[in-house]
C-alpha positions as a Markdown table, in Angstrom:
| # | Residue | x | y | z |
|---|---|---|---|---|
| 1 | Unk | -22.7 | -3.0 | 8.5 |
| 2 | Unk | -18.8 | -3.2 | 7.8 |
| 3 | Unk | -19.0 | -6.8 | 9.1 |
| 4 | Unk | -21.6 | -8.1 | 6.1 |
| 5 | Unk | -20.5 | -6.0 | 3.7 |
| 6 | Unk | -18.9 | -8.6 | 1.8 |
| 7 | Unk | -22.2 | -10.3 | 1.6 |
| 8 | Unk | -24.2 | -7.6 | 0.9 |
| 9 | Unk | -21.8 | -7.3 | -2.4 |
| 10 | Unk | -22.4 | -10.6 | -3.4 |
| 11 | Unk | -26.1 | -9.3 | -4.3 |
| 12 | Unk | -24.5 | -6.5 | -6.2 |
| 13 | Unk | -26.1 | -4.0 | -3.8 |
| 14 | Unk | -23.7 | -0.8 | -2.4 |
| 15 | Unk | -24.1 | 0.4 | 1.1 |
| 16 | Unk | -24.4 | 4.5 | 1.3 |
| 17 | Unk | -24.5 | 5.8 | 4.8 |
| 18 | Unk | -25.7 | 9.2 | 5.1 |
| 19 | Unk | -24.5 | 11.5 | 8.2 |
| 20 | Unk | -25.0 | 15.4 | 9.5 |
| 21 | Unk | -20.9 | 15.1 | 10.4 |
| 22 | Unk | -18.4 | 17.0 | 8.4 |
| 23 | Unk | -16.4 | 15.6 | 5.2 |
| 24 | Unk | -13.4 | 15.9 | 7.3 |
| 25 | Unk | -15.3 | 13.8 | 10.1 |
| 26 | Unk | -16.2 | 11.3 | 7.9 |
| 27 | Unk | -13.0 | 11.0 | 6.1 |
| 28 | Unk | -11.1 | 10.3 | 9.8 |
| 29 | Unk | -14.1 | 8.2 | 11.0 |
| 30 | Unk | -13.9 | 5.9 | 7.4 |
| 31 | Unk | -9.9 | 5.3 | 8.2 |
| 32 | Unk | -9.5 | 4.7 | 11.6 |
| 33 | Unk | -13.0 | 2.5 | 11.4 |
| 34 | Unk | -11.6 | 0.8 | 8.0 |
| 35 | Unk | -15.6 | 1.1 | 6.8 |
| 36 | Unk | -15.3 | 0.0 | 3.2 |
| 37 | Unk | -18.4 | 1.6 | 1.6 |
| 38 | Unk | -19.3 | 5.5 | 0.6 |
| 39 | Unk | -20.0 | 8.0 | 3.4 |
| 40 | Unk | -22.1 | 10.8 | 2.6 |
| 41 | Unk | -21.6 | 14.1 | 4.5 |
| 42 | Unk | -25.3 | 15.7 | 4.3 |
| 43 | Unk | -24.2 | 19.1 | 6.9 |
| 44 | Unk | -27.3 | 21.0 | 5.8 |
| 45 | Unk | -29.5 | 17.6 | 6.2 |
| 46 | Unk | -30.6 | 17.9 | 3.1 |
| 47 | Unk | -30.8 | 14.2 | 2.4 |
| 48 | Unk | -32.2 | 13.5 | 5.7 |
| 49 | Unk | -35.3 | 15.7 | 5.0 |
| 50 | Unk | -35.8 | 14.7 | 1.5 |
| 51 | Unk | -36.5 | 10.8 | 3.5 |
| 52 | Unk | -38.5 | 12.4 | 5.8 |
| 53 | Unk | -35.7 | 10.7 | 8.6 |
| 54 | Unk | -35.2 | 13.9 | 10.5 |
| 55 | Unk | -35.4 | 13.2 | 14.5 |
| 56 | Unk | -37.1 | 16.4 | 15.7 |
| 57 | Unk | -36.7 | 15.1 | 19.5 |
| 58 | Unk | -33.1 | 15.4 | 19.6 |
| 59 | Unk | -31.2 | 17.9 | 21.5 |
| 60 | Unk | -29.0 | 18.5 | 19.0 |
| 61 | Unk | -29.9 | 21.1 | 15.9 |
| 62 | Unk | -27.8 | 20.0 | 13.2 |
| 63 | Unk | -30.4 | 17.2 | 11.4 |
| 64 | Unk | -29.3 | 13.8 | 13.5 |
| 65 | Unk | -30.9 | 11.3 | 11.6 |
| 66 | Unk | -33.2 | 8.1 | 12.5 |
| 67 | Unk | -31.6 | 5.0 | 12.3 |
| 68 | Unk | -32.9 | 4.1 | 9.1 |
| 69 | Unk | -32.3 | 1.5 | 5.9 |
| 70 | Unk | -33.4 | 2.1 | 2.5 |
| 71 | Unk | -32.8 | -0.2 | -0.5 |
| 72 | Unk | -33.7 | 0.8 | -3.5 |
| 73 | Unk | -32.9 | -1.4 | -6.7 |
| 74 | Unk | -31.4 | -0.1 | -10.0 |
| 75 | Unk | -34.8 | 0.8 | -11.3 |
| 76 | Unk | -34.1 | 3.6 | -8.4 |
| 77 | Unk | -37.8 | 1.6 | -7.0 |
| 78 | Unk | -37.8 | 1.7 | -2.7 |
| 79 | Unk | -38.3 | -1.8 | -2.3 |
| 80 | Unk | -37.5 | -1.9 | 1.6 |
| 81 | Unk | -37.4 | 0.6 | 4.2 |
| 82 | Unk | -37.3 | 0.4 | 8.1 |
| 83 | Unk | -37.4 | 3.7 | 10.3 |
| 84 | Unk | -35.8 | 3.8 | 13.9 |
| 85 | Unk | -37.0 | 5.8 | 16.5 |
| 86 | Unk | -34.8 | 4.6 | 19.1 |
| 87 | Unk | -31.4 | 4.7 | 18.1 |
| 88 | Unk | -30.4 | 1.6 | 20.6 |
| 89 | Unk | -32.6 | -0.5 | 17.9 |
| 90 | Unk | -31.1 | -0.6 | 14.8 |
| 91 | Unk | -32.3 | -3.4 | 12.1 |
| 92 | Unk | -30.4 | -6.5 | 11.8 |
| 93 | Unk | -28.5 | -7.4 | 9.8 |
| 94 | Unk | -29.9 | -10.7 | 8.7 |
| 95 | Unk | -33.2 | -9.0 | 7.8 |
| 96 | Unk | -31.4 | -6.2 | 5.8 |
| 97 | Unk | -29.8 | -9.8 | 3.7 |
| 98 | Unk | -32.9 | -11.2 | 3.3 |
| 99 | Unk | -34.4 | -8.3 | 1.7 |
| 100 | Unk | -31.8 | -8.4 | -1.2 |
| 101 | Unk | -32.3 | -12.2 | -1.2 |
| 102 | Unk | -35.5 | -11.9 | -1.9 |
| 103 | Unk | -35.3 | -8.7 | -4.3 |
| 104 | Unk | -32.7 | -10.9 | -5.8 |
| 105 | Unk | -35.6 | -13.7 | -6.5 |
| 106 | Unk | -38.1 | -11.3 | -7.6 |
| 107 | Unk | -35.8 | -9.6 | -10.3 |
């Protein structure tokens, strides 16, 4: 995601990440990884629940998270979503950028 940031900016979108780590976690992660956009710590996975992205299979109990992608537009509308169930599978990136190209056209 930190590599098409730029892009994604130039469609006036923001990237959030959402993650069960720590504050402190995420604050090391953010500078040693230079990861330009907001990192939200969601400990109690609230957030994760709320998105119904919960992965019950994992052997971990803290609320790890399916790979997922959300965009919603400034009308706060979902107009894209893609849920992972394998976490070596991730969306690409060009069909995350051609979903704000297009919500782009539409709006």
């Amino acid at each position: 995601m930190r590599h098409v940031y730029d892009r994604i900016k130039q469609f006036e979108a923001e990237v959030l990440t959402v993650s069960p780590d720590s504050p402190d976690s995420l604050r090391k992660y953010k500078v040693k990884t230079e990861t330009p956009f907001p990192m939200l710590s969601d400990e109690k996975g609230e957030v994760i629940l709320q998105y119904g992205v919960k992965n019950d299979w994992t052997p971990y109990k803290r609320g790890i998270p399916h790979p997922s992608i959300y965009i919603i537009d400034r009308a706060g509308m979902v107009r894209f979503v893609e849920v992972r169930q394998n976490y070596f599978f991730r969306v690409k990136m060009s069909t995350i950028l051609d979903e704000l190209k297009n919500i782009c056209v539409t709006d």
